[in-house]
N, C-alpha and C positions, 0 to 999 in steps of 0.2 A: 425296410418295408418288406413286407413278404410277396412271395412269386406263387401264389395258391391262386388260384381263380378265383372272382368272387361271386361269379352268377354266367350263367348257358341260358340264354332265350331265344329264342326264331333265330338260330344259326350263330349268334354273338356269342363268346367267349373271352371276356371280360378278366384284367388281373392287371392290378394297383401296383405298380414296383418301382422303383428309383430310377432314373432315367439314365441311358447307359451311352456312351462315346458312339455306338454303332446305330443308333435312333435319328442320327442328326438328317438323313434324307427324308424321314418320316415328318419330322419336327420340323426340316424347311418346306416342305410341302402344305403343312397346316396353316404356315404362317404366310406363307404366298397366298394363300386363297380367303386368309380373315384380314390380312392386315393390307389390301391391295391399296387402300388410299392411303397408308403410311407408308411405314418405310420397309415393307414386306418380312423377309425371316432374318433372323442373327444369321451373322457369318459363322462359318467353321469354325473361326479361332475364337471367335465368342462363347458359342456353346464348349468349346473344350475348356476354356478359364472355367465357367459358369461350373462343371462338374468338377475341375480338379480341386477350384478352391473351395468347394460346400455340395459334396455330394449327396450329403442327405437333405438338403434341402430343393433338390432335382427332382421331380414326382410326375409320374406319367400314367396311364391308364393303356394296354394295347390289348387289340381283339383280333382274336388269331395269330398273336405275334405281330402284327403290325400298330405300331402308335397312333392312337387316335384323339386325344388329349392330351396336354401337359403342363405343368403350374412349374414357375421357377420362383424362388426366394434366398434369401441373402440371411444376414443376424447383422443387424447394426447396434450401438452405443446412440438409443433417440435423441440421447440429452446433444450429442455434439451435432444432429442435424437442423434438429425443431421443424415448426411445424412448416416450415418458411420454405422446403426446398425443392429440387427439380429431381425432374425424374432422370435423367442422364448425369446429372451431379452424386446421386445416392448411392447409382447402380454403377458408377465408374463406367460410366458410357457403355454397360451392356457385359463388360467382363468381370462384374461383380471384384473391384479389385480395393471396394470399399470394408469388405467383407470382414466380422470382426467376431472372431470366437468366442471374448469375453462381453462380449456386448447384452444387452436385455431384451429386446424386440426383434421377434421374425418379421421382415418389409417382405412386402408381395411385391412380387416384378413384373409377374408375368402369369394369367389364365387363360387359353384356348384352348378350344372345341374344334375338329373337326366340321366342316359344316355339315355335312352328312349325317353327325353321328346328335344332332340337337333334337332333343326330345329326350333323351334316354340320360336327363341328372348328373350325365358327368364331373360337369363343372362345379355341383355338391359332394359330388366325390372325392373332389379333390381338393375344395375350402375346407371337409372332415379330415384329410388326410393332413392337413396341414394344422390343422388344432393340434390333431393327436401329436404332430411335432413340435408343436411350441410347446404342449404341457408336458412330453417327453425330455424336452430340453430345458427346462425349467425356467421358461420365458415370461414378461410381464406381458407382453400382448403381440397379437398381429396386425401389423400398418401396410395400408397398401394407398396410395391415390388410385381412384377410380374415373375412369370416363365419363364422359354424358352424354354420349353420343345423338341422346333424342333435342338435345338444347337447339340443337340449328333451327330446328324446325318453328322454333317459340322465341329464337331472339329478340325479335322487333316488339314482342309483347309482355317482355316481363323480365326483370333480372335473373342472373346464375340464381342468386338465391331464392328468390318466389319458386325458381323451377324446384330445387331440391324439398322443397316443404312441399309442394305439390305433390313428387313425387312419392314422398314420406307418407303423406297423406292419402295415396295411392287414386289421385287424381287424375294422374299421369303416369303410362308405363314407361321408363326408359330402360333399354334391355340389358345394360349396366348396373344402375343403379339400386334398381329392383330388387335383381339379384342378389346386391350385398347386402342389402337391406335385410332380406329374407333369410340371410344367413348368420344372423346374429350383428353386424357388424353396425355401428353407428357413429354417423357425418359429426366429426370434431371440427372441419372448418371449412371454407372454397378456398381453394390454392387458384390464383391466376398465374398463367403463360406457364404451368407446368409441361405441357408438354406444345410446345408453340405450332408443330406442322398440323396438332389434332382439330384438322377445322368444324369437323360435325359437331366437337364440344365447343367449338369456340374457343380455344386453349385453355378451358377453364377443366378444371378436377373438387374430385372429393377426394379430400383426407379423410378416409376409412381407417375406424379401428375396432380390433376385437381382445377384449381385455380376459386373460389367463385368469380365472378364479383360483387353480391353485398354484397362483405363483410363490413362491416361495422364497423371499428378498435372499434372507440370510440364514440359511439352512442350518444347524448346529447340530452334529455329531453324539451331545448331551446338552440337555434340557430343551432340546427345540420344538416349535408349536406342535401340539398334541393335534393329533386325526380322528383319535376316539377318545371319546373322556367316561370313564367310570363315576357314576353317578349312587350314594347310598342316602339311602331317607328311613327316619326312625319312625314307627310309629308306636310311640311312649305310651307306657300303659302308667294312667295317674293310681296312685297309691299311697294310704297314709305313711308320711315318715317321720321321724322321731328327732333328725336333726340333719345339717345343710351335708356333713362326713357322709348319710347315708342316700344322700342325692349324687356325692359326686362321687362314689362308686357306683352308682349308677350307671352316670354318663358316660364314665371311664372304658366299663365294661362294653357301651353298644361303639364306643370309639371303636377298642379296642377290635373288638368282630367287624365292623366293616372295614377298617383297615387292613385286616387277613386279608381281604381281599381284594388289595390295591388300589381301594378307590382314591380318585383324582379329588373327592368332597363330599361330606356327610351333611345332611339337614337334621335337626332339631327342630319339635313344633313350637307352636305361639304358645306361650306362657307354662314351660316346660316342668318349669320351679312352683308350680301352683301348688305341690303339694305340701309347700314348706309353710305357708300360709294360716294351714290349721293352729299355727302354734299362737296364734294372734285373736283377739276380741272377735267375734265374728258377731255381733250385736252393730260393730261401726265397722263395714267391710272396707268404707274408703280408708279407715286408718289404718286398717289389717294391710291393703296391698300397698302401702304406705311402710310399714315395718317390712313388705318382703323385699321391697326396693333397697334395702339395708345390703341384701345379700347379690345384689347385680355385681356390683365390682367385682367382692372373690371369686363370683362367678366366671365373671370374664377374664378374668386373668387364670383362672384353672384352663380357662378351655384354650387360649393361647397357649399357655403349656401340655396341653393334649395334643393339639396341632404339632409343635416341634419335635413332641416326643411320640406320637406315631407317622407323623410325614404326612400327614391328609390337612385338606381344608376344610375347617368346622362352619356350619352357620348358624350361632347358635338360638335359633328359635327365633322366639323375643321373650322381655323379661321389662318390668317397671323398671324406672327411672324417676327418681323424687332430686329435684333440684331446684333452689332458688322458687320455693314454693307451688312446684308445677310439675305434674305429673304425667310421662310419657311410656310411652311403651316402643321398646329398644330390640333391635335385632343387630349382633354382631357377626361381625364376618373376621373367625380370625382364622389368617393364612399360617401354612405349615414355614413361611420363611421367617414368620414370628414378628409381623406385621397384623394390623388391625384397622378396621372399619368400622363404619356404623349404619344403621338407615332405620330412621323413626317413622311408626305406622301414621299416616299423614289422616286419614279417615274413620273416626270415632262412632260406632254405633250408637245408640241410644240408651242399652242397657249400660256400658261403658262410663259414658257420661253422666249417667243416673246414678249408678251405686256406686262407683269411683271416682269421678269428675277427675278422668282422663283428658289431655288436650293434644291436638294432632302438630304431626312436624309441620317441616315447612321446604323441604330440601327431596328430592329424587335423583338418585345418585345412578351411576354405572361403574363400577366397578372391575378394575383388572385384575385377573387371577391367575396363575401361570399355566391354568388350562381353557381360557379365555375368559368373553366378556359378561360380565352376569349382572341380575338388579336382582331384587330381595323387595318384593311386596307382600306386608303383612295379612292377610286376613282380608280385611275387609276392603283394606287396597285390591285388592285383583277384579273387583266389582265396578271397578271403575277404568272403562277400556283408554282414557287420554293418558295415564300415566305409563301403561306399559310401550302404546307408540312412541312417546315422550324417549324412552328406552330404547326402543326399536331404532331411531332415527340416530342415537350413539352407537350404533353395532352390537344391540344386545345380543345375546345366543343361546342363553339358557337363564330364564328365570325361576326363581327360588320361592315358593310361599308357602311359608310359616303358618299353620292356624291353630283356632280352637272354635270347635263348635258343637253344641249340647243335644242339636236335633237332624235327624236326615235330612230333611226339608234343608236348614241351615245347611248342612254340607254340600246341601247338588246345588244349591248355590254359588259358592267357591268352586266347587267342582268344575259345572257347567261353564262359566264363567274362566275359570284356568287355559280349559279345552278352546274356547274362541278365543283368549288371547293366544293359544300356539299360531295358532293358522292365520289367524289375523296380522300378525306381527312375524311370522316365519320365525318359530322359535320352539325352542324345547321349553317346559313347564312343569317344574315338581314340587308336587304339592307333598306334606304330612301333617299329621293332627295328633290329637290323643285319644285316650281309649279308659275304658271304665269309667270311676265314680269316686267324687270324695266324700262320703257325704258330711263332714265337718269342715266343709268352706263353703261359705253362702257364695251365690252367684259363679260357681266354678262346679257344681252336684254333681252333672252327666256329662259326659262326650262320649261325641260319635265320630267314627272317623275310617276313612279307607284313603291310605299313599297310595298317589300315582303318579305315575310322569308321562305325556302328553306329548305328542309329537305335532304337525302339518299334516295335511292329510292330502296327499301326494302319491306316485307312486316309489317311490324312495322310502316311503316309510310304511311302519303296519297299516294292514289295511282298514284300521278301527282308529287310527289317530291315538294308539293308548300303547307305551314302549312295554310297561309292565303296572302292575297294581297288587296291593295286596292286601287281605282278608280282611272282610269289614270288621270290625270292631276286636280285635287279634293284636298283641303286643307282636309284634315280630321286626325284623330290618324287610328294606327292597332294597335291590340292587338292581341297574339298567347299566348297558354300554350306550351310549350317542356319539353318532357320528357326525361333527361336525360338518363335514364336506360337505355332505348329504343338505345340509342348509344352502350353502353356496352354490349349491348344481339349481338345487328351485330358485331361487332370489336370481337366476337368470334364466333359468328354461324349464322352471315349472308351468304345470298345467295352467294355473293361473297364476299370477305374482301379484300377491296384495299392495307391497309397499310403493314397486313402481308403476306401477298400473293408479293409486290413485291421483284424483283431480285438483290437486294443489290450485290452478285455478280458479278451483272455484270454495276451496277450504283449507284451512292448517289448524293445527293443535301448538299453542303457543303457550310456554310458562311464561308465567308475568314478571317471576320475581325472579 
């Protein structure tokens, strides 16, 4: 902890530091005048176990050199205690001699305030100061039982637990409760006879906890969970081609360049291979995208071998699929560890089904990747907000959509549409398309198209909810860095949190199948 001051106001001089063997007059003093109906302050030889065995988990606040708050915490193994236990059993009756360095949860022991010094956030002071230590110690969470001191008052009329939803509910203040409340922390159960002499609570507690978003199970020296992930998306300019050799040096080539650039994963638009098309009847277009579905397989197995042999992960597009008399439209996911996926566009426009009689999947997948969790909605899939929640509620993180689309109107569609499932679903969104003209393939003529990837609109993120984008209608690559974290910090203390914030209640989004 450092010894800087952290704030001078009407005569206070305020500074956060670790609690030191020579504080212990300051610290029985505090504890004689909050804890008079318990059992007043630790002894001597308490506070000295307390610092020798875990002294960075010792944390005090003094003004002018005199201590005027201070938080004590331990590091236990939760699994060997559960939720079942006492407060003199955890804490080795006060000398922390339970105390366990290899353990995963910082337990809170102990928060007071000065009485004198209430009003002035202290005790936020120093529930922040003990985050910052569990996520420095690379802890799963902070546990504490908390009091209820306001319960005596309500015994006769309601159970421990009517009171705690009350108070959740901010029905009731209890000056305990409240507080943990307020500070991120949420009621996992009511422990009875925790602490038996506490009669204001009735010996009843809360099992308080606050869960480490970046905890980190099993850390790995190499290959371990990514923090920022390199993001490349193509935005493919259609062009007549003479044969499938001169598509896949194509592809090879925009591999190639965004892998210079160590991306973590390359996007490919919806129906990339469009140009191969022309070499088919274009009098019977359903039969023409029929003849190009011939060329998916080699496809896919080229771009597996791009994967391996530049180390990125490809997505590639989508591309027809003709099998067992039934024609789909396919997006692969192959991985640079030379694995592979799939995910078939589930929602068939009109024109689709008109001059192709396309027919939609039936499956919405989530998908792992070794720079996390992703879903891949084709096109006209992202028009439809139940599929991406669907996603969301697996830990999606970054969705992929693939498109084709012939008119601006059509694209601020997808567009627009992308931009609400980021925010809606707390997630990144990168879209690409094509560009130019063929004009010897009916029902593929024009596209239009502008990549972009899409963030939450937060203050963690650009102020425009837009990571990067590029040039409307322009062959070129994007490249974006996303910060995963930057997810995990909203999904618990953003401005607003869509997912937990809604009314299950009173609705859910359910697949049937």
């Amino acid at each position: 902890m450092s010894d800087a001051p952290e704030s001078e106001h009407d005569g206070h001089r305020l500074t956060l530091r670790n609690t030191r063997m020579e504080d212990y007059e300051d610290i029985r003093e505090i504890m004689e005048a909050v804890y008079k109906t318990l059992d007043g302050a630790w002894t001597r030889e308490q506070f000295e176990s307390q610092i020798r065995r875990f002294p960075e988990g010792q944390i005090c606040i003094e003004d002018n050199g005199k201590v005027v708050a201070a938080a004590i915490s331990l590091i236990v193994d939760y699994r060997r205690w559960g939720d079942r236990h006492r407060y003199w059993e955890i804490t080795g009756k006060g000398y922390l001699t339970t105390h366990d360095p290899e353990g995963d949860t910082l337990y809170g022991v102990d928060v007071f305030v000065h009485p004198d010094y209430r009003g002035l956030r202290l005790g936020r002071r120093l529930y922040d100061a003990r985050k910052e230590l569990c996520e420095k110690l690379n802890l799963r969470a902070i546990v504490a039982g908390g009091r209820i001191p306001g319960y005596h008052k309500y015994r006769d009329e309601m159970s421990p637990q009517q009171y705690v939803e009350l108070v959740k509910s901010k029905e009731i203040i209890d000056p305990v409760l409240t507080f943990q409340l307020s500070n991120d922390f949420h009621v996992r159960r009511i422990i009875n006879d925790y602490l038996p002499d506490d009669r204001e609570s009735q010996a009843y507690a809360t099992l308080l906890e606050w869960i480490n978003i970046y905890y980190d199970e099993k850390e790995k020296l190499i290959g371990g969970t990514k923090q920022v992930v390199r993001v490349g998306a193509v935005q493919w300019q259609m062009r007549p081609l003479d044969s499938l050799d001169d598509l896949l040096q194509q592809m090879e080539y925009f591999v190639d360049a965004v892998s210079g650039y160590q991306s973590d994963v390359i996007l490919f638009p919806e129906f990339f291979n469009g140009p191969l098309m022309a070499q088919f009847n274009q009098e019977n277009t359903a039969e023409a995208v029929r003849h190009l579905a011939e060329y998916t397989e080699p496809l896919r197995q080229e771009m597996v071998r791009l994967a391996l042999a530049y180390n990125i992960n490809i997505i590639a597009g989508s591309m027809p699929e003709y099998e067992d008399q039934e024609l789909r439209n396919v997006s692969y996911l192959c991985r640079r560890d030379g694995s592979w996926d799939k995910q078939y566009k589930l929602h068939i426009t009109p024109d689709e089904r008109a001059y192709w009689g396309l027919r939609g999947g039936d499956q919405v997948r989530i998908f792992d990747t070794d720079f996390g969790k992703i879903g891949i909605l084709i096109c006209y899939d992202v028009e439809f907000p139940e599929l991406p929640r669907i996603l969301a509620d697996q830990g999606l993180q970054v969705l992929f959509v693939p498109f084709w689309t012939d008119t601006k109107n059509a694209y601020l569609r997808v567009r627009r549409c992308a931009q609400a499932r980021a925010i809606e679903n707390e997630c990144y969104v990168v879209i690409s398309g094509s560009v130019g003209n063929l004009p010897r393939v009916e029902n593929m003529d024009m596209q239009y198209s502008q990549a972009a990837v899409f963030t939450p609109s937060d203050f963690a993120f650009p102020h425009d909810a837009v990571a990067a984008e590029a040039t409307p209608n322009t062959e070129m690559t994007l490249i974006a860095d996303l910060d995963l974290d930057n997810l995990k910090e909203l999904r618990t203390h953003g401005s607003v949190r869509n997912l937990v914030d809604r009314r299950l209640d009173l609705y859910q989004v359910r697949w049937k199948r």
